[in-house]
C-alpha positions in Angstrom: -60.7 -6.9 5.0 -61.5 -3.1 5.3 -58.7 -1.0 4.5 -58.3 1.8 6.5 -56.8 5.1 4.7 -53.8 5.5 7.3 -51.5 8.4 7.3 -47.9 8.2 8.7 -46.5 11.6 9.7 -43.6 11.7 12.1 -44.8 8.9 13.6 -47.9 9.8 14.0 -51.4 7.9 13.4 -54.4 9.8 11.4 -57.4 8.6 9.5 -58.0 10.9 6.6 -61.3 12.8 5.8 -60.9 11.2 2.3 -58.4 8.9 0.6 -56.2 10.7 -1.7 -52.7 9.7 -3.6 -49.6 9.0 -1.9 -46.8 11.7 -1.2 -43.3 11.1 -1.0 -43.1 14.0 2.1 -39.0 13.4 2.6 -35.6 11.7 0.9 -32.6 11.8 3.2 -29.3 10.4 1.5 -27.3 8.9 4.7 -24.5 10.1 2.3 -23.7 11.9 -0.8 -20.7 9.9 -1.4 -20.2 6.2 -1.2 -17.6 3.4 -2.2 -18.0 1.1 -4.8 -19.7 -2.1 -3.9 -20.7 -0.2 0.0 -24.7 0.8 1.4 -26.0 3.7 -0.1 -29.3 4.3 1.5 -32.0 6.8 1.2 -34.8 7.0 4.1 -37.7 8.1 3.1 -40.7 9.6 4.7 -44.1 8.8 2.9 -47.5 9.7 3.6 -49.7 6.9 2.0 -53.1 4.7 2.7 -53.0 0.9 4.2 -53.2 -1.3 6.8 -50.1 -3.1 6.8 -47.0 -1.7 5.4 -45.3 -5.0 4.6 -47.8 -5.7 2.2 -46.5 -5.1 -1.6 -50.0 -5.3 -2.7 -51.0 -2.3 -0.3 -47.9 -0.1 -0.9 -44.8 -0.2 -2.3 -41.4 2.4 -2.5 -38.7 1.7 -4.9 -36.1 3.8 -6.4 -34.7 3.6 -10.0 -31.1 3.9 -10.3 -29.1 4.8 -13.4 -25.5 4.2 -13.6 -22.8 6.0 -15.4 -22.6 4.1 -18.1 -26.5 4.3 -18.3 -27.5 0.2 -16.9 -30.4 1.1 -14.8 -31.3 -0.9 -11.5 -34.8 -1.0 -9.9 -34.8 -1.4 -6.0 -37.4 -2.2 -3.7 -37.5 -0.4 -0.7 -38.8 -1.6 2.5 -40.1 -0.1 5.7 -38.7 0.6 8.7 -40.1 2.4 11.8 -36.6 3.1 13.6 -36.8 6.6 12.6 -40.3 8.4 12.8 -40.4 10.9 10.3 -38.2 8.4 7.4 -39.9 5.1 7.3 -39.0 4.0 4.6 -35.5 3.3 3.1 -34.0 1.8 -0.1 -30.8 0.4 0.1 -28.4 -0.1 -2.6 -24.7 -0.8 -2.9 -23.1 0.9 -6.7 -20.9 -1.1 -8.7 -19.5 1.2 -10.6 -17.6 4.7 -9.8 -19.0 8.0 -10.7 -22.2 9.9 -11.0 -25.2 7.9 -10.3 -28.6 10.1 -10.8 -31.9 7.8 -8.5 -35.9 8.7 -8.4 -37.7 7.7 -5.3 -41.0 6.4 -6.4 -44.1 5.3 -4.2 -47.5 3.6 -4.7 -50.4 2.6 -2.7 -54.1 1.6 -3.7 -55.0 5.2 -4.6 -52.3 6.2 -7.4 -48.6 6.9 -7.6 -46.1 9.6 -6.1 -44.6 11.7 -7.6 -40.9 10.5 -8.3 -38.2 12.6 -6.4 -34.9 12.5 -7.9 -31.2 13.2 -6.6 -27.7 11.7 -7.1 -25.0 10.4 -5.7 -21.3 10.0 -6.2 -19.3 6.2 -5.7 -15.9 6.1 -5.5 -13.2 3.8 -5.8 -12.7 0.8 -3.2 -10.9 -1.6 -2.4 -13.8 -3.9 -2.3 -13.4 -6.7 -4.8 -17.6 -6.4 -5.3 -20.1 -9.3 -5.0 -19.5 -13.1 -5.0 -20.5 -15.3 -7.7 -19.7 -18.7 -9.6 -16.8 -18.3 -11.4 -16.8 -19.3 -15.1 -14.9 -22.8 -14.8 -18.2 -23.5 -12.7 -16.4 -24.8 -10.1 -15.8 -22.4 -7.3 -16.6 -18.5 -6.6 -14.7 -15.5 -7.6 -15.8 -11.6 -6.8 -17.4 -9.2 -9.4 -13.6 -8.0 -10.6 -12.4 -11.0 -11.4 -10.8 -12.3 -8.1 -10.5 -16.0 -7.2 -12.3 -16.7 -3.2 -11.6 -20.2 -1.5 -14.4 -19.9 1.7 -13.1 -21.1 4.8 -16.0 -21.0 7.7 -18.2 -22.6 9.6 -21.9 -22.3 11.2 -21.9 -19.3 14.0 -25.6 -18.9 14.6 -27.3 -16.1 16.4 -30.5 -17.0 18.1 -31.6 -13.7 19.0 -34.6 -12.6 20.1 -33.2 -9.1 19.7 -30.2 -6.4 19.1 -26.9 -7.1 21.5 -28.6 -10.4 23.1 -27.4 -13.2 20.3 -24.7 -15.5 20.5 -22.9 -13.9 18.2 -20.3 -10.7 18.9 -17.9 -9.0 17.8 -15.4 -10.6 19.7 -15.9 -14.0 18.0 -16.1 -12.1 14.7 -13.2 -11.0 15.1 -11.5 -14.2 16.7 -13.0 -15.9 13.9 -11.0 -13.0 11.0 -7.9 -13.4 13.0 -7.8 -17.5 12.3 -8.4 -16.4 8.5 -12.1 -17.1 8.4 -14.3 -15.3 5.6 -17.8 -16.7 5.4 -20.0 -17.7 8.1 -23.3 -19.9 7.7 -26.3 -18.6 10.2 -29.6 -19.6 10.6 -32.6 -16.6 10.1 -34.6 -17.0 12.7 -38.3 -16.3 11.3 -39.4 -13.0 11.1 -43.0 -13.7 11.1 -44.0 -14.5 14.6 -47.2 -15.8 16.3 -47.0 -11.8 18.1 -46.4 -10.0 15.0 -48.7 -12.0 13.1 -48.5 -13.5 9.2 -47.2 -10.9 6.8 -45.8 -8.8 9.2 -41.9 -9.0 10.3 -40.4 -8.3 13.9 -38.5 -5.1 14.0 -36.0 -6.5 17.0 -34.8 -9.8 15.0 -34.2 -7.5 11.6 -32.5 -5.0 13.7 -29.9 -7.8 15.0 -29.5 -9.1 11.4 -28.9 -5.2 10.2 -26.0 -5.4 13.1 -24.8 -8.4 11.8 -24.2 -7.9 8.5 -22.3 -4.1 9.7 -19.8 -6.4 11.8 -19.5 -8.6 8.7 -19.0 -5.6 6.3 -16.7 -4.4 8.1 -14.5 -7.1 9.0 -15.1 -8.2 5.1 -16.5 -11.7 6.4 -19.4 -13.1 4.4 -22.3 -14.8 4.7 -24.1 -17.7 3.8 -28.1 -16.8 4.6 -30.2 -20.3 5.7 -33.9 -18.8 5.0 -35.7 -21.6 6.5 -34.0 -24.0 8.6 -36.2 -27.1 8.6 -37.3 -26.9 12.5 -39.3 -24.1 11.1 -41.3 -26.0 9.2 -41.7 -29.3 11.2 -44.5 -30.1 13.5 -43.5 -34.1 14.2 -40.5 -34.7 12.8 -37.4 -35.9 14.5 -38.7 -34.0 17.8 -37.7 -31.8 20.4 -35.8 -28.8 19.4 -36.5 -29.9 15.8 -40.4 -28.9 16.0 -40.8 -25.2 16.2 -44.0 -25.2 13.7 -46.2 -24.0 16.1 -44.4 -20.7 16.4 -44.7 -20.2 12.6 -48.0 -18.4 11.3 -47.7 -19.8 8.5 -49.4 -22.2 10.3 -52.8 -20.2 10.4 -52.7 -21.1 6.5 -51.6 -23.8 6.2 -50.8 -27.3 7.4 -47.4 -28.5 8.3 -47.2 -31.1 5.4 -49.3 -29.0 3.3 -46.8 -25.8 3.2 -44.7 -26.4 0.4 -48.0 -27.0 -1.8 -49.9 -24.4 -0.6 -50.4 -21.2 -2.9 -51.8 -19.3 0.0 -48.6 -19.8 2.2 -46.6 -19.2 -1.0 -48.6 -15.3 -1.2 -46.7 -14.7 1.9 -43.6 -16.1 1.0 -43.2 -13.9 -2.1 -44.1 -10.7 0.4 -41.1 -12.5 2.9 -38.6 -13.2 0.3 -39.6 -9.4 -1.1 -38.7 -8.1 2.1 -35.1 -9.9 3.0 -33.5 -9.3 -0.3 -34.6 -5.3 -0.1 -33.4 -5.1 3.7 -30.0 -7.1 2.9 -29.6 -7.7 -1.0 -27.2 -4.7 -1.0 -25.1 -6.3 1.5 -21.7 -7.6 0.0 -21.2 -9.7 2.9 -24.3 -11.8 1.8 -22.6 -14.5 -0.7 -25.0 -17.3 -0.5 -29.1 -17.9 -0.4 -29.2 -21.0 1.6 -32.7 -21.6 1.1 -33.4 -24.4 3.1 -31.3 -26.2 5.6 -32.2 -30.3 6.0 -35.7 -30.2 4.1 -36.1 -33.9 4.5 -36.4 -33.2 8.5 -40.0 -31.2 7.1 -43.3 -32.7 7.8 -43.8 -31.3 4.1 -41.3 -33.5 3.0 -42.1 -37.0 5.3 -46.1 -36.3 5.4 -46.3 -35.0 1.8 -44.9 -34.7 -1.6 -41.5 -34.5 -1.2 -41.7 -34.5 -5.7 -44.2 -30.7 -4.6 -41.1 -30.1 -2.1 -38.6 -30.2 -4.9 -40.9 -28.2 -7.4 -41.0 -25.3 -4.3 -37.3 -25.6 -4.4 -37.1 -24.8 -7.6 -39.8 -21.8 -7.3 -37.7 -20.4 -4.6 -34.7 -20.9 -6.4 -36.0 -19.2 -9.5 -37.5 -16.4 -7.0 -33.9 -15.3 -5.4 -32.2 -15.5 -9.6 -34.9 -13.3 -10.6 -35.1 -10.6 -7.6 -31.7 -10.7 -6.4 -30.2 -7.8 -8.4 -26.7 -9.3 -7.5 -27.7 -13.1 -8.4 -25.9 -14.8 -5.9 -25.9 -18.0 -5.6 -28.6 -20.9 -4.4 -28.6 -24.0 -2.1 -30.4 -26.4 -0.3 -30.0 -29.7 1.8 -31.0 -32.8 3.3 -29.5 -34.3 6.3 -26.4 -35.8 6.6 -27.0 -39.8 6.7 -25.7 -41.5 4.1 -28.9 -42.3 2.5 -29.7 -39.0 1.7 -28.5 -38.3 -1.8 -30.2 -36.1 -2.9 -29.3 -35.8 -6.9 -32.4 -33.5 -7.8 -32.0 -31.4 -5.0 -27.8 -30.9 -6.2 -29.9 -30.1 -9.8 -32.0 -27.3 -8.9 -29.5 -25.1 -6.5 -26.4 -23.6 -8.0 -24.1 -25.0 -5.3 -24.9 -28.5 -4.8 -24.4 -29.3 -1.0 -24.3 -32.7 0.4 -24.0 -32.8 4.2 -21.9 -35.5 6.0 -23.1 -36.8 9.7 -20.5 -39.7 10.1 -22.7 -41.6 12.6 -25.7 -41.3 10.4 -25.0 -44.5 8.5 -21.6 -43.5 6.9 -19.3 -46.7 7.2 -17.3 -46.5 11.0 -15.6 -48.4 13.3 -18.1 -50.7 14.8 -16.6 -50.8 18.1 -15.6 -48.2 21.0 -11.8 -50.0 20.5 -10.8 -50.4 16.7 -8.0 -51.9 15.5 -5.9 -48.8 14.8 -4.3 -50.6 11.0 -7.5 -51.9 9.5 -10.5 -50.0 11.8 -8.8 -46.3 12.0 -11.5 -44.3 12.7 -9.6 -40.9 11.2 -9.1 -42.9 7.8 -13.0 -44.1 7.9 -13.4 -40.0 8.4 -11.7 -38.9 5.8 -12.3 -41.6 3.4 -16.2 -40.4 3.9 -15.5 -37.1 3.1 -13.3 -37.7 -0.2 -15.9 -40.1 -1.2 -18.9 -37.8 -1.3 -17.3 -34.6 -2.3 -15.8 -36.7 -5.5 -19.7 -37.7 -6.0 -20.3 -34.2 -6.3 -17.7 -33.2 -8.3 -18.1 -35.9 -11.1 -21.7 -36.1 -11.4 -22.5 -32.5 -11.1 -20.7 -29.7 -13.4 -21.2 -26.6 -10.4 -19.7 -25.4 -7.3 -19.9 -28.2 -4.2 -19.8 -27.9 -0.7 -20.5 -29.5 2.7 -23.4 -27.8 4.1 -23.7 -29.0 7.7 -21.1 -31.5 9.7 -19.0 -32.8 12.4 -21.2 -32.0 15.8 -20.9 -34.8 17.9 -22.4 -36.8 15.5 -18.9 -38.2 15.0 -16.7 -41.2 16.0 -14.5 -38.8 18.7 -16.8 -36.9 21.3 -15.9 -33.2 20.6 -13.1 -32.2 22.6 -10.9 -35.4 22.4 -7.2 -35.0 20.3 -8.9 -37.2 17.6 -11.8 -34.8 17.3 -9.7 -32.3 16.4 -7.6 -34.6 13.8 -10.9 -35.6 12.5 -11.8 -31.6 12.1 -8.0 -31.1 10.3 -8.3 -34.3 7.8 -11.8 -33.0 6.6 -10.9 -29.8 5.9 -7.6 -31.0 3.1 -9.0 -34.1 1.6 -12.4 -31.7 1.0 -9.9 -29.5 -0.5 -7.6 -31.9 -2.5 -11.4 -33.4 -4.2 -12.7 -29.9 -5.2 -14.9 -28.3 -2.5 -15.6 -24.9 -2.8 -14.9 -24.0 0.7 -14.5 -25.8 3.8 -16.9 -27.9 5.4 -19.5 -26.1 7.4 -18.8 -27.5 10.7 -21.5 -27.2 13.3 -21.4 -25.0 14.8 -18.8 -22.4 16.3 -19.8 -21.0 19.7 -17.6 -18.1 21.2 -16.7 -17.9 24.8 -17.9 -14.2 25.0 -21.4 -15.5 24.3 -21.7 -18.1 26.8 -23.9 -16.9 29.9 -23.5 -18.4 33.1 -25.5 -21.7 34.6 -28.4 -21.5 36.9 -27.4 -22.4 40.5 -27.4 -26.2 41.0 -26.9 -29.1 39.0 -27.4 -29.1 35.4 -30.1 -31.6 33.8 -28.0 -34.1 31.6 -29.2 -32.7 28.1 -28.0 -29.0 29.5 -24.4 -31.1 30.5 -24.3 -31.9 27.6 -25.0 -29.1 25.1 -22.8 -27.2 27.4 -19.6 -30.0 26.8 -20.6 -30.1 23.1 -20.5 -26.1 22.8 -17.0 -25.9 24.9 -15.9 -28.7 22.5 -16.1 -26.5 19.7 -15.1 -23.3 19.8 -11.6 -21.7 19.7 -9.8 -25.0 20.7 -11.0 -26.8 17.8 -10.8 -24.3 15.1 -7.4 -22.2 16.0 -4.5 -22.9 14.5 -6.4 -25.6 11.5 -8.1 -22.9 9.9 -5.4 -20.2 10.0 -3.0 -22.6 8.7 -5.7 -24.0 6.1 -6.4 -20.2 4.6 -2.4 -19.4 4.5 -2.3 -22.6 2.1 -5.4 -21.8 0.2 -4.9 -18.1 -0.3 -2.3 -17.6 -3.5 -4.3 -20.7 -5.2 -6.6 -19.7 -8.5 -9.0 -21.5 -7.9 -11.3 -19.7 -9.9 -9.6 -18.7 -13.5 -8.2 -22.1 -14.2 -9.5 -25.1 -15.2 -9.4 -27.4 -12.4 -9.9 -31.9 -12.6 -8.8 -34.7 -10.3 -5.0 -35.4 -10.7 -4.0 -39.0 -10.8 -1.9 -39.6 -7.3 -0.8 -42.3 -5.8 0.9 -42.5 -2.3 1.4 -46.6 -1.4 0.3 -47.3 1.9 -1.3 -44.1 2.1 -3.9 -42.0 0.5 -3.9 -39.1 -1.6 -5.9 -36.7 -3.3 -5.0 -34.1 -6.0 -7.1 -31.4 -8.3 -5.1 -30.0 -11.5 -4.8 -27.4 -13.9 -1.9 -26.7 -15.9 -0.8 -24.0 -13.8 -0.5 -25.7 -10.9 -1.2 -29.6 -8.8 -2.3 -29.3 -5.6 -3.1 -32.2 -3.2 -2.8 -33.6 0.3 -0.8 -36.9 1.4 -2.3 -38.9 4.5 -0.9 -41.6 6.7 -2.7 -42.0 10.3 -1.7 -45.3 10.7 2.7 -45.0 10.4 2.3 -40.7 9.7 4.1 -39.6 5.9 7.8 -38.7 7.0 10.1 -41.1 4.4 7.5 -42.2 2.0 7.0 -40.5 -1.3 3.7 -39.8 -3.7 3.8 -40.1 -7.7 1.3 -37.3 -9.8 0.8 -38.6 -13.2 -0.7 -36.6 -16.1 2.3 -34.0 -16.1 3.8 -32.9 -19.3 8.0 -33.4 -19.4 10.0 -30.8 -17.3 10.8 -29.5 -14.4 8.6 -28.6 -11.6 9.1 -26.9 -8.1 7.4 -29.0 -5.3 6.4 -27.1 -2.2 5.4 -29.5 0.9 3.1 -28.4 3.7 3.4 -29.1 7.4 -0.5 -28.5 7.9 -0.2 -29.3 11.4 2.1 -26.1 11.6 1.2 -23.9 8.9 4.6 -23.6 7.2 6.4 -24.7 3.4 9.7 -27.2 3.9 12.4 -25.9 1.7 10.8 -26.1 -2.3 12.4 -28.9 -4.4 13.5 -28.7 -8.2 12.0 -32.4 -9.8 11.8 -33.3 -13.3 8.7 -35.0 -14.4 9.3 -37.9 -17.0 7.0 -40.4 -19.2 4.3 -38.1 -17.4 4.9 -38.8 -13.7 6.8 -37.3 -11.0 7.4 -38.3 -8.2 8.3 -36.9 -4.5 10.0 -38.0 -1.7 8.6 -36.7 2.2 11.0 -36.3 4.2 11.5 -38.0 7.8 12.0 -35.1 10.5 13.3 -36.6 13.6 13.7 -34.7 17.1 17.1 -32.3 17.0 18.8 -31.1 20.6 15.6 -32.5 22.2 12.8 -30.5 19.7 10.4 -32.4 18.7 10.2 -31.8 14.7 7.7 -34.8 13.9 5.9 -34.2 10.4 3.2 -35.9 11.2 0.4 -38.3 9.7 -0.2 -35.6 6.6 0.9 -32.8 4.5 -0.4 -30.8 1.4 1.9 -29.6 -1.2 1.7 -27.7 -4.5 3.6 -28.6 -7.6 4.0 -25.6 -10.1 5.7 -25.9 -13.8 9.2 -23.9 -13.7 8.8 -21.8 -16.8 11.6 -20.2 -18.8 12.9 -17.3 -17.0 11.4 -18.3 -13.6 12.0 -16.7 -10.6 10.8 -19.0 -7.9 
């Protein structure tokens, strides 16, 4: 191709008499003074020569940053026409307070700029930094130290451009008030059959630079899906699931062909460039999900899927090496029970595992089980506690539950055993080491829902739409909120954590351990827990105080004093009965927390 020598002035197009070096014309700090771990970003107005300004290879802006203490950063800028005369912007967030000293550097195929320096001041927050695995390998923890147990759920976009996606800032902030921190959202490809390969629509990275400021400043995080697999099937499972042809990466190469091909991976490396300059600074970015169900890829059914894992890996290594906050990785298949996917759990630092009950996992074969010996909530749970002990025992990182629930279930959504299904997989997830809650899919907000055309609805609309009401406030209120109360004074992070032996009779239980603390959750659907009792073993002699849970209600019974002996102690539930006509039922579960009473306690 011949490369035209392009100037950019104020927004303004002109083809040079002759092709000379590139000049850094303009550096505009948005602010002299930040906080710690918040955007500082410089816009920059360059006058340079190419044809496509996406293109690393035909120009590049960066700025060097040296800390206080003298660690020095390199960040890649990126451009950005929303503001004619600064183009260009860099976009860092300081992690440590003081005087931070920056050069603006430029390049293009004709030389270098010269740098332009300046400096900035970052102050003390009370941001807790950037998320990361914590050193017991087990669950995540922020840059100062402090423990983070993610409850959240899928709440995707699909927008086509600012103010016209599903999500607002009214479910944002419903979402914060049930005690929600992370959401999971799909990026909808910025490469486009209009804008071409290599170059990224303006409109959809907009909406994500909105999204991430609602996020920031509601301190939710979130968990990034790069390339959710419809994006990169052609054939495969059909429908909504095909969306291929709207990729040009297409125009290089073949659906089963993308994961081997070097030339699609060229534009990759420019794409992957390009999102972790526009939103790498963002502390509300805590997970790289890299790819969302790949066995639901043509490159995975029609091709290698051993050349699919090795571009896992690639991309894996690609985020660890250019993130400069190295978050953390992960990647899935589908959610049938076939799909084990132990190299995939390998290569990503969170292994994830998704769980579609109706995919295979064992059920009640009939539409009327016996409620004793064919329960369908104990089948649900059961599922879940099975394959997030997998995880934890054969694999020594962070687990999690990337996609469930839908309707993909035993209960349609919408129906009171829906919502118990919902409940049960959130504790016995918790009670067998999860990282964070099960990422159900997928939360829809009332606010976002448009109105139906006039007339009757085709059935696959009717049903969407029941599926969409079926999940939204009524199933998530109350279970989550009560679910982060419980969660949120646990260290989950600076102690060392294993399963705790538990037994609870006719019921089940599940317990993780440390020597700070037990915590677990006690399950009954059949008779419910009131009057029976659960024995830990494993604890040294001594006495312990025992708080019980009423999940269904978010509140502690009365703690107990027990003393453990020959290893084991054991606690009684008690049977709440209805009082002056209030119903005070405790239900077919409860969690509960057993903590050593040291010397000198206080509790």
């Amino acid at each position: 191709m011949t490369r035209l020598a392009v100037a950019l002035v104020a927004g303004a197009l002109a083809i040079p008499a002759a092709a000379a070096p590139p000049e850094i014309t303009s550096v505009r700090a948005a602010s002299e003074k930040v906080g710690r771990y918040e955007k500082f970003e410089l816009r920059v107005g360059l006058r340079a020569n190419f044809t496509n300004p996406y293109d690393p290879d035909e120009v590049g802006v960066w700025a060097e940053f040296t800390a206080p203490s003298g660690k020095q950063w390199q960040i890649h800028g990126f451009y950005n026409p929303s503001d004619y005369v600064h183009e260009w912007m860099v976009r860092f967030a300081p992690t440590e307070t003081g005087r931070w000293r920056y050069a603006v550097k430029a390049r293009d195929a004709e030389g270098f700029a010269e740098a332009v320096e300046g400096e900035f001041e970052a102050v003390a927050s009370e941001h807790h930094g950037f998320l990361e695995i914590a050193p017991n390998r087990r669950y995540l923890r922020y840059s100062d130290g402090t423990s983070w147990y993610g409850v959240g759920l899928w709440y995707n976009d699909a927008s086509a451009t600012a103010n016209l996606g599903a999500i607002t800032e009214a479910g944002l902030d419903e979402l914060k008030s049930l005690g929600v921190n992370f959401i999971s959202l799909f990026l909808v490809p910025l490469e486009t059959m209009g804008t071409g390969l290599g170059r990224y629509d303006q409109r959809l990275a907009a909406r994500l630079d909105e999204i991430f400021e609602w996020c920031e400043a509601r301190d939710i995080h979130i968990s990034l899906n790069v390339w959710f697999h419809s994006y990169l099937s052609e054939t495969v499972w059909g429908g909504p699931n095909v969306r291929y042809q709207h990729n040009p990466h297409r125009l290089v190469a073949a659906a089963p062909e993308f994961f081997a091909s070097e030339e699609a991976w060229k534009y990759q490396e420019k794409l992957y460039r390009y999102i972790v300059a526009r939103w790498g600074y963002s502390r509300a970015l805590f997970l790289w999900f890299l790819v969302d169900e790949i066995n639901g890829t043509d490159g995975w059914v029609h091709g290698d899927p051993k050349l699919a894992e090795a571009w896992c890996e690639k991309t894996h290594e690609y985020f660890r090496r250019h993130d400069p906050y190295r978050r953390p990785t992960t990647g899935s298949q589908s959610g049938g029970i076939k799909w084990w996917w132990p190299a995939g759990y390998q290569i990503f630092d969170i292994a994830n595992r998704e769980i579609y009950e109706a995919q295979g996992h064992p059920m009640p074969p009939g539409g009327k089980p016996n409620l004793v010996s064919e329960n369908p909530l104990k089948f649900s749970y059961l599922n879940y506690a099975t394959q997030v002990r997998n995880l934890w025992e054969g694999f020594r990182k962070p687990a999690m539950v990337g996609e469930t629930g839908w309707d993909h279930t035993y209960y349609e959504p919408g129906m009171p055993g829906y919502l118990a299904l919902f409940h049960n997989a959130l504790w016995v997830s918790l009670a067998n080491g999860l990282s964070m809650t099960p990422l159900w899919w997928a939360y829809q907000h009332p606010a976002a829902h448009r109105s139906p055309p006039p007339g009757p609805l085709p059935a696959t609309a009717r049903r969407r739409r029941q599926i969409l009401t079926g999940i939204h406030d009524g199933v998530v209120a109350g279970h989550l909120r009560y679910f982060a109360k419980f969660v949120e004074d646990i260290d989950f992070a600076n102690l060392e954590w294993a399963p705790a032996e538990i037994d609870a009779g006719a019921g089940d239980a599940w317990a993780m351990g440390s020597p700070e603390m037990v915590f677990g959750w006690v399950v009954n659907p059949a008779s419910g827990v009131g009057g029976e009792s659960f024995t830990v073993t494993g604890l040294a002699g001594g006495e312990y105080e025992v708080r019980l849970y009423r999940t269904w209600r978010g509140e502690y019974l009365e703690p107990q004093r027990l003393q453990a002996a020959g290893g084991k102690l054991t606690v009684s539930i008690p049977e709440r009965k209805t009082t002056r006509g209030h119903a005070d039922y405790i239900g077919a579960d409860v969690a509960f927390k057993i903590v050593p009473v040291r010397t000198g306690s206080t509790r």
